[in-house]
VOZAGU-492946 format. One line per field, with one value per residue (C-alpha): residue in three letters; x, y, z. Coordinates in nm, 2 decimals, m for minus. Layout:
BEGIN
type: [ALA:...]
u: [X:...]
v: [Y:...]
w: [Z:...]
This chain:
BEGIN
type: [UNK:UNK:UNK:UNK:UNK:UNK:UNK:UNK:UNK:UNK:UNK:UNK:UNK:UNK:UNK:UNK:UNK:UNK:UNK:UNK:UNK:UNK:UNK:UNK:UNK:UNK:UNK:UNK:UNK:UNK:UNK:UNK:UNK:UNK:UNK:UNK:UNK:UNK:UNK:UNK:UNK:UNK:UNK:UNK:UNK:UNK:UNK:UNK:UNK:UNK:UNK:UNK:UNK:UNK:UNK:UNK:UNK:UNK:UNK:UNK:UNK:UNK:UNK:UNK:UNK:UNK:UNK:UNK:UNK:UNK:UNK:UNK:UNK:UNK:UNK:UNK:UNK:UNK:UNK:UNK:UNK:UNK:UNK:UNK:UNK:UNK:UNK:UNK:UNK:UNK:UNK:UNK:UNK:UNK:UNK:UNK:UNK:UNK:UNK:UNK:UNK:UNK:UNK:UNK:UNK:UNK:UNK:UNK:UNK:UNK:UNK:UNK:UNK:UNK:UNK:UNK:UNK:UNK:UNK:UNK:UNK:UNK:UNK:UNK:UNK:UNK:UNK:UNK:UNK:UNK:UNK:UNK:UNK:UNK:UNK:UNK:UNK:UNK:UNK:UNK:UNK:UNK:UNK:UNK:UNK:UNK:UNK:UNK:UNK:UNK:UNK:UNK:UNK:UNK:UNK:UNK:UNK:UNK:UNK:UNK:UNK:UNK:UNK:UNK:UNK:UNK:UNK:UNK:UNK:UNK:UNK:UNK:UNK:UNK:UNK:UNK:UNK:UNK:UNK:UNK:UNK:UNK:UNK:UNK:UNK:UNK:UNK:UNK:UNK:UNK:UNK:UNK:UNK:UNK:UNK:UNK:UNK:UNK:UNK:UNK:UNK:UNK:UNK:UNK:UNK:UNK:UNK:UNK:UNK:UNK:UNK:UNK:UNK:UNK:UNK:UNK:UNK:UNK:UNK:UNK:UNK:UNK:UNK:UNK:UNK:UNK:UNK:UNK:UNK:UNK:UNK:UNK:UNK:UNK:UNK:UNK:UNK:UNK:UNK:UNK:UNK:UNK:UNK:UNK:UNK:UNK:UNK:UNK:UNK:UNK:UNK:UNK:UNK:UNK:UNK:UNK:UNK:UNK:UNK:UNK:UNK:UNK:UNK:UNK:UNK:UNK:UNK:UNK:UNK:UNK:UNK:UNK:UNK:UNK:UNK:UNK:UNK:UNK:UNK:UNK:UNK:UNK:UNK:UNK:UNK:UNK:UNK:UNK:UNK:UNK:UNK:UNK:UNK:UNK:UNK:UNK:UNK:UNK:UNK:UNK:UNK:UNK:UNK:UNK:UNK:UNK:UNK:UNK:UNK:UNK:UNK:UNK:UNK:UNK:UNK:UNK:UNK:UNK:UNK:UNK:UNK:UNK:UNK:UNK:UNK:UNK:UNK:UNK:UNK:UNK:UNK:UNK:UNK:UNK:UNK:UNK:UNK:UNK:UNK:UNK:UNK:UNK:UNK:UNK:UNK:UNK:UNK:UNK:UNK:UNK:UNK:UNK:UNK:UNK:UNK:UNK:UNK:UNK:UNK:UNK:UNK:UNK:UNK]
u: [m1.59:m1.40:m1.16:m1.11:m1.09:m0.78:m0.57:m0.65:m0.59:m0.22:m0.13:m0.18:m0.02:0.28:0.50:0.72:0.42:0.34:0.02:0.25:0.37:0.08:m0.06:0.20:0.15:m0.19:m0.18:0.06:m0.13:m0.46:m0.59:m0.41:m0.44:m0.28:0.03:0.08:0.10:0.35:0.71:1.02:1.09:0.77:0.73:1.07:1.00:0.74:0.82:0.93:0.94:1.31:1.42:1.35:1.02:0.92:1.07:0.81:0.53:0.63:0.68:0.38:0.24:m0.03:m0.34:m0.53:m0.45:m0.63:m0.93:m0.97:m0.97:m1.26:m1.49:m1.43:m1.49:m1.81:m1.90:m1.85:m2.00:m1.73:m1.68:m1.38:m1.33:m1.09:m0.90:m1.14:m1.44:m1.72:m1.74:m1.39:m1.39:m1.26:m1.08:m0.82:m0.82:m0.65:m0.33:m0.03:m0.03:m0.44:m0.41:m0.48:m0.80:m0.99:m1.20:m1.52:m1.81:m2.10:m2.16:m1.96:m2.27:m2.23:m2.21:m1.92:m1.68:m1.81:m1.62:m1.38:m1.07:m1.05:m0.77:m0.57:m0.41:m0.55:m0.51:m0.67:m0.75:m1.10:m1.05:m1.01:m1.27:m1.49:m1.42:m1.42:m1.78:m1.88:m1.71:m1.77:m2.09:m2.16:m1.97:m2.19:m2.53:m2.44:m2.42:m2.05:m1.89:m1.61:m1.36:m1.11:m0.94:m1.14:m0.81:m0.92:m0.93:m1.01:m1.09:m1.36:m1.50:m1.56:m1.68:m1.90:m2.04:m2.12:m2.34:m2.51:m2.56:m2.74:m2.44:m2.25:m1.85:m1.61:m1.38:m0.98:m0.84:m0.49:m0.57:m0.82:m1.15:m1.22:m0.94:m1.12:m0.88:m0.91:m1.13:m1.40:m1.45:m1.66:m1.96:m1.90:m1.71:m2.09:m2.26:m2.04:m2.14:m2.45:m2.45:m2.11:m1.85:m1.55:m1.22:m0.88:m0.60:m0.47:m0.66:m0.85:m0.66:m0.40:m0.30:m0.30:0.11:0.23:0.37:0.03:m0.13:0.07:0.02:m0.35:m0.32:m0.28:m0.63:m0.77:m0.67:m0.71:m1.08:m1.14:m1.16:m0.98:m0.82:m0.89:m0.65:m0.80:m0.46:m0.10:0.20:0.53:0.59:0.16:0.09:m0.22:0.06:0.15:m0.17:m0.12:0.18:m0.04:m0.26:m0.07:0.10:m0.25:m0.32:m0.59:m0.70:m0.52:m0.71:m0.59:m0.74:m0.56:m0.44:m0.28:0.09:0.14:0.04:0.27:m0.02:m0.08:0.24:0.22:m0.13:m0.01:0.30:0.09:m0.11:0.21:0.26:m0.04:m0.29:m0.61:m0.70:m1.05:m1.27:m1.61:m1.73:m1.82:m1.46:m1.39:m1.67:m1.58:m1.24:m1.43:m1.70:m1.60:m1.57:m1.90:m2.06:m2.33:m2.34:m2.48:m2.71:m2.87:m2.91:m3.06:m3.28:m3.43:m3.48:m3.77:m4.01:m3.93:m4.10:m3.94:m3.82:m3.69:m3.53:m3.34:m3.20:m3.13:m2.91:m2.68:m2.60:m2.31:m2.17:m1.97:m2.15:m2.26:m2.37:m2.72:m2.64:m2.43:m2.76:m2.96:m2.75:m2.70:m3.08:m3.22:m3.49:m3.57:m3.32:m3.69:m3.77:m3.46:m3.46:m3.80:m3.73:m3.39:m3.61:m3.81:m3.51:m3.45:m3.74:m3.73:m3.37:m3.22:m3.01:m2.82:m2.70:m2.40:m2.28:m2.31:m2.61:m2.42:m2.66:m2.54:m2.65:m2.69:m2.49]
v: [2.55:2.35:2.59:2.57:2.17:2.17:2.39:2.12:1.78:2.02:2.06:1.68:1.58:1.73:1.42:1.65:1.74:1.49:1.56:1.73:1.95:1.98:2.09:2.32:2.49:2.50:2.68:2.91:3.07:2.95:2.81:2.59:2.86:3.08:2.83:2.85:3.22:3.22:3.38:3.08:3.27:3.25:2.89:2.83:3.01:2.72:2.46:2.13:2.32:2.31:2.48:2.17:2.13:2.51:2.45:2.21:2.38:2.69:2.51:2.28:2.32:2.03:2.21:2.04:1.69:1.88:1.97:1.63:1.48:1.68:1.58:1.27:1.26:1.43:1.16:0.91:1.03:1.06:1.32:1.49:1.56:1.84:1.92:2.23:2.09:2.07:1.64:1.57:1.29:1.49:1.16:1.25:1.60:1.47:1.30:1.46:1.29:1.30:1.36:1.71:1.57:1.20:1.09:0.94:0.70:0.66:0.91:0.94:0.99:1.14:0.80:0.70:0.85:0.58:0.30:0.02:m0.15:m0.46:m0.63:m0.91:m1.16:m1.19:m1.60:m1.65:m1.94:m2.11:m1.97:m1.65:m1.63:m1.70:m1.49:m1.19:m1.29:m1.29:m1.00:m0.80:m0.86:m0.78:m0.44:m0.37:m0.44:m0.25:0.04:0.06:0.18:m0.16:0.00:m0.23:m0.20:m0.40:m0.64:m1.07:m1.26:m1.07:m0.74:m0.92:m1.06:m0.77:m0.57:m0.85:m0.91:m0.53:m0.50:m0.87:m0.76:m0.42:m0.21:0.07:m0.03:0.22:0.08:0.22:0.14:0.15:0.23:0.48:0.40:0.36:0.05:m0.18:m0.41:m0.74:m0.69:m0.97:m0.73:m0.45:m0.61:m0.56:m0.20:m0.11:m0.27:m0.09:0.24:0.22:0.16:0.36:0.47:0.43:0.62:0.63:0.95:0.81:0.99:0.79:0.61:0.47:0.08:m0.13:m0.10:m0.28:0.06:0.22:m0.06:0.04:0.42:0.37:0.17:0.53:0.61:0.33:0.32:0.76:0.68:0.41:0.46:0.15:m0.11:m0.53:m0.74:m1.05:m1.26:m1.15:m1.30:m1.12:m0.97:m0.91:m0.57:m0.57:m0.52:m0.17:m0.06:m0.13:0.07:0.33:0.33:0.33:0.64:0.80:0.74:0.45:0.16:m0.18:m0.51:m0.84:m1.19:m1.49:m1.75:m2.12:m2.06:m2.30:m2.11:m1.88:m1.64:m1.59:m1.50:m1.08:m1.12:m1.30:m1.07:m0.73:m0.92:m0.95:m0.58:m0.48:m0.50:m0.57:m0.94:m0.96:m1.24:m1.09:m0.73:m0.62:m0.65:m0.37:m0.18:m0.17:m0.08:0.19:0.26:0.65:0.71:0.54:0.64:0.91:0.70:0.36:0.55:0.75:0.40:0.21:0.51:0.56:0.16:0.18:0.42:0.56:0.74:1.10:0.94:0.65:0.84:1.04:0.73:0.65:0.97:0.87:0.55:0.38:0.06:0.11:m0.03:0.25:0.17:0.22:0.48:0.68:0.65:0.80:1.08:1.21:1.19:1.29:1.00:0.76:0.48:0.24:0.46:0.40:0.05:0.04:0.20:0.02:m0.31:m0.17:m0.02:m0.45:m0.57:m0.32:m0.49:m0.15:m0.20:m0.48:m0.51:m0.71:m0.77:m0.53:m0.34:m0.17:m0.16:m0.08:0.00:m0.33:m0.33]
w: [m3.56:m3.86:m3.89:m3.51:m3.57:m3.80:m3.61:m3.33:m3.54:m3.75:m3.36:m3.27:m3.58:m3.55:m3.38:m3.20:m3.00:m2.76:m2.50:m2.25:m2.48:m2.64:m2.23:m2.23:m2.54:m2.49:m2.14:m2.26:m2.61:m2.53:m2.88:m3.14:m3.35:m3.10:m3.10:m3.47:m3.48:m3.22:m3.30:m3.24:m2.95:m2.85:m2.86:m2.75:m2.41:m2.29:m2.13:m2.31:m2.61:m2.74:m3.11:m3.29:m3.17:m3.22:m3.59:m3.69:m3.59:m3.75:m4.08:m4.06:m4.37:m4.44:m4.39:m4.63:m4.46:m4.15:m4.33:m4.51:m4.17:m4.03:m4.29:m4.30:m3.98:m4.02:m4.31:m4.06:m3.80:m3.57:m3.30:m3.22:m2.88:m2.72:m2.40:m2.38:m2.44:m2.20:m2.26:m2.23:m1.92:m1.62:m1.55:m1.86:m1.76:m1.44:m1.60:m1.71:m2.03:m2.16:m2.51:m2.66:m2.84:m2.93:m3.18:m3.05:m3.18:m2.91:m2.66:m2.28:m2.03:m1.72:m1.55:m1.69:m1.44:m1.27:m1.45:m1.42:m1.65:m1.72:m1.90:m1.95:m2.23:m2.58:m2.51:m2.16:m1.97:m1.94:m1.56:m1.66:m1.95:m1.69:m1.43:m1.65:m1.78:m1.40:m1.27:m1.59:m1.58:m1.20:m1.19:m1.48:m1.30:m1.02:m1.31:m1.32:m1.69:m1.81:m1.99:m2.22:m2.55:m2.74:m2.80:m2.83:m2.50:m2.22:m2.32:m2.58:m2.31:m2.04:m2.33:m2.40:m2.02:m1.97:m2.28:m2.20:m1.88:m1.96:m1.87:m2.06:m2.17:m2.32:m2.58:m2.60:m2.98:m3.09:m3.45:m3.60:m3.54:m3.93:m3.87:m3.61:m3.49:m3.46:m3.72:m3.59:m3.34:m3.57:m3.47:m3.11:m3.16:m3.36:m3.00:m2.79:m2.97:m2.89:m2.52:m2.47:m2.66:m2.86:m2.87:m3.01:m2.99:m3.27:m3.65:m3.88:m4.13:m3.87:m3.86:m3.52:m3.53:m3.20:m3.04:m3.03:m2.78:m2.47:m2.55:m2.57:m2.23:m2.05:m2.15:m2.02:m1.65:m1.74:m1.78:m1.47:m1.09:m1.09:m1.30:m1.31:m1.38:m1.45:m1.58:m1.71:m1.75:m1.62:m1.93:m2.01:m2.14:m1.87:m1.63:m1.82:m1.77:m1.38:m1.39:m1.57:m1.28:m1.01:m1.17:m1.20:m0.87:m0.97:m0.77:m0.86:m0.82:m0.97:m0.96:m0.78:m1.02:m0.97:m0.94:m1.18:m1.42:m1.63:m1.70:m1.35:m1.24:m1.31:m1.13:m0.83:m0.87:m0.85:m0.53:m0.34:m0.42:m0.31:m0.54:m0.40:m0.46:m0.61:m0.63:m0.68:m0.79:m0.42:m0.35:m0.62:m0.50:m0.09:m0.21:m0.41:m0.19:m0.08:m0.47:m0.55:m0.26:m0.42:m0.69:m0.58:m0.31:m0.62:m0.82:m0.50:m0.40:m0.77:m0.80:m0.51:m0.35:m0.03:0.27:0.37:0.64:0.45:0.23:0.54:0.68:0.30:0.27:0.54:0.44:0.16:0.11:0.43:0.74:0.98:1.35:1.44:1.67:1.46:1.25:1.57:1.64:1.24:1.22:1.49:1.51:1.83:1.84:1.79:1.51:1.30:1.37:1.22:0.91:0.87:0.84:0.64:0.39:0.44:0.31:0.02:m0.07:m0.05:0.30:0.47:0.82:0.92:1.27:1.58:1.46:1.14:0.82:0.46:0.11:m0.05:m0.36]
C-alpha cells in the first residue's frame, strides 16, 4: 500500500501533470505505477500528453521525496485519498478537473454529498456576518454539510455556524494542511476535524501562495450541490467559485445586498444573471429539493415514530407540495383516511400543508 502511495504523490508532483492529465493517464495505464513504466511513445499516445510532458515523468527521479511524504503523513495522521478509492466524494469524481488524490484530516461521511458552499470576502459587512451565521447555521440543522475554505470573514463564519449549530462543515485549504492558514484558524481547522473534515490537493509542507486559493475554489463548489454567495465585490474571488459552479453544473444562490455597497455589487450582479436570490435556508433547499429529496424524508422520518400507514404517506412526500389527491391515488387509501393521517404527520411536526390541499415535508 506505501509503495502504491508514492507512485501516486511522484505522479501528482510532477507539475506538468495537471488532474486532467493526470485523468488521462490514469485511464489509459491504469495505476501510477503503470504510468511510470510506460515507453515515451507510450505516454505520448494519450491524450494531453505532449513530449515534454512524457519527458518528465520518465525522468522523475525524486523517489525518496515521495516516500518521506507518506510518513509523514502517517506521523500526522493524515489520510491520503485517491481517485480510485472507495471514499473519494463522488461529487469530485464528476468534474473534469478533480484532482488525482487529497490529503484529508477528519473523515467525509456518507452525508456529506449532501452539502452546501458558502463563501464570500475575508472583510465582510456586519450584514453579511450575520446572515452567514443564520443561514449557515440553518442549512446545517436541516443536516446539510457547509463547505468553505476556511479563509477570515465569511468562510470563518459558516464554518463556525455549522459546528455551533451541531452540523458537519468540510474545510478546502490552499496550503498543506501541516500550514493552516490564517493561522488563528488552527483551532477551528482541529474543530472542523472532528465533526467533518479537512482537505487540501496541495502536499504538506506547501505555503498559502495567492495562486493556490482560486485552484482550491474548484473543490469547493466540486464538493457542494450548490454554492452561497453571501457578498463579493466585482472582482471577489467568491465570484470564481460561481464560475466554478456554474461550469460543474452546480446550483448558484447569492444574497441581495444594498446597491450602495461595493461588496454587493458581484452578488447583486450574479442575481441579475440568474442566481437564485436567497434570503433564508428554505430557499436553498426548494431550489434543492429533488436532490435532497431522500435525504430530508430519511432525517424527518428517523426524528419521530410513525404508524405503517404513516410512514406510507411519509414515503410519498418531499419538500415539494403534493395535492391530496395525488396522495389518494399513489396510496391507495380513502381520501378521509389520508386526510387523517396527514394531520396527524402535522401534529408530529413532520408535514406542512399550504394552499389548495397540498401538504409537504416540513424542513
Amino acid at each position: 500500500m506505501t509503495d502504491d502511495l508514492v507512485y501516486w504523490i511522484a505522479l501528482s508532483s510532477i507539475k506538468d501533470v495537471g488532474p486532467v492529465r493526470a485523468r488521462n493517464l490514469l485511464k489509459a495505464f491504469g495505476s501510477p505505477e503503470a504510468v511510470f513504466n510506460a515507453t515515451l511513445n507510450g505516454l505520448t499516445a494519450v491524450e494531453g500528453v505532449g513530449g515534454h510532458t512524457a519527458s518528465a515523468i520518465k525522468s522523475f527521479r525524486d523517489w525518496a521525496g515521495a516516500e518521506r511524504m507518506v510518513r509523514k503523513c502517517e506521523e500526522l495522521g493524515i489520510r491520503i485519498i485517491r481517485y480510485t478509492d472507495p471514499s473519494y466524494p463522488e461529487f469530485l469524481r464528476e468534474i473534469s478537473d478533480g484532482p488525482p488524490l487529497f490529503y484529508a484530516k477528519g473523515e467525509m461521511a456518507e452525508e456529506d454529498r449532501f452539502a452546501v458552499a458558502v463563501v464570500g470576502p475575508r472583510k465582510p459587512t456586519d450584514y453579511g456576518v450575520r446572515v452567514t451565521d443564520r443561514i449557515a447555521c440553518e442549512l446545517s440543522s436541516s443536516g446539510l454539510t457547509v463547505v468553505s475554505g476556511l479563509a477570515r470573514g465569511i468562510d470563518t463564519v459558516a464554518h463556525k455556524a455549522a459546528l455551533k449549530c451541531g452540523g458537519r462543515s468540510i474545510a478546502v485549504l490552499g496550503s498543506g494542511l501541516d500550514v493552516p492558514y490564517p493561522p488563528e484558524n488552527a483551532g477551528l481547522m482541529k474543530r472542523i476535524e472532528s465533526d467533518g473534515c479537512v482537505i487540501s490537493e496541495y502536499p504538506l509542507g506547501t505555503k498559502p501562495e495567492r495562486e493556490n486559493f482560486p485552484r482550491r475554489n474548484r473543490l469547493i463548489s466540486g464538493l457542494s450541490l450548490g454554492v452561497l454567495v453571501v457578498e463579493a465585490a466585482s472582482d471577489s474571488g467568491a465570484l470564481i467559485t460561481a464560475r466554478y459552479a456554474l461550469e460543474q453544473g452546480r446550483e448558484v444562490f447569492a444574497v441581495p445586498g444594498m446597491i450602495t455597497s461595493a461588496r454587493s455589487s458581484g452578488t447583486n450582479a450574479l442575481i441579475k444573471q440568474g442566481a437564485r436570490l436567497v434570503e433564508k435556508a428554505s430557499d436553498i433547499i426548494e431550489e434543492l429539493a429533488p436532490q435532497l429529496k431522500g435525504f430530508i424524508k430519511e432525517r424527518k422520518r428517523h426524528a419521530v415514530t410513525l404508524t405503517d400507514e404513516e410512514r406510507v404517506i411519509a414515503e410519498k412526500l418531499s419538500p415539494e407540495p403534493l395535492h391530496i389527491d395525488d396522495l389518494t391515488r399513489q396510496t391507495g387509501l380513502p381520501p378521509q383516511r389520508v386526510l387523517g393521517i396527514l394531520t396527524t404527520l402535522e401534529l408530529k411536526g413532520l408535514v406542512k400543508q399550504s394552499g389548495g390541499k397540498r401538504f409537504y415535508i416540513d424542513i
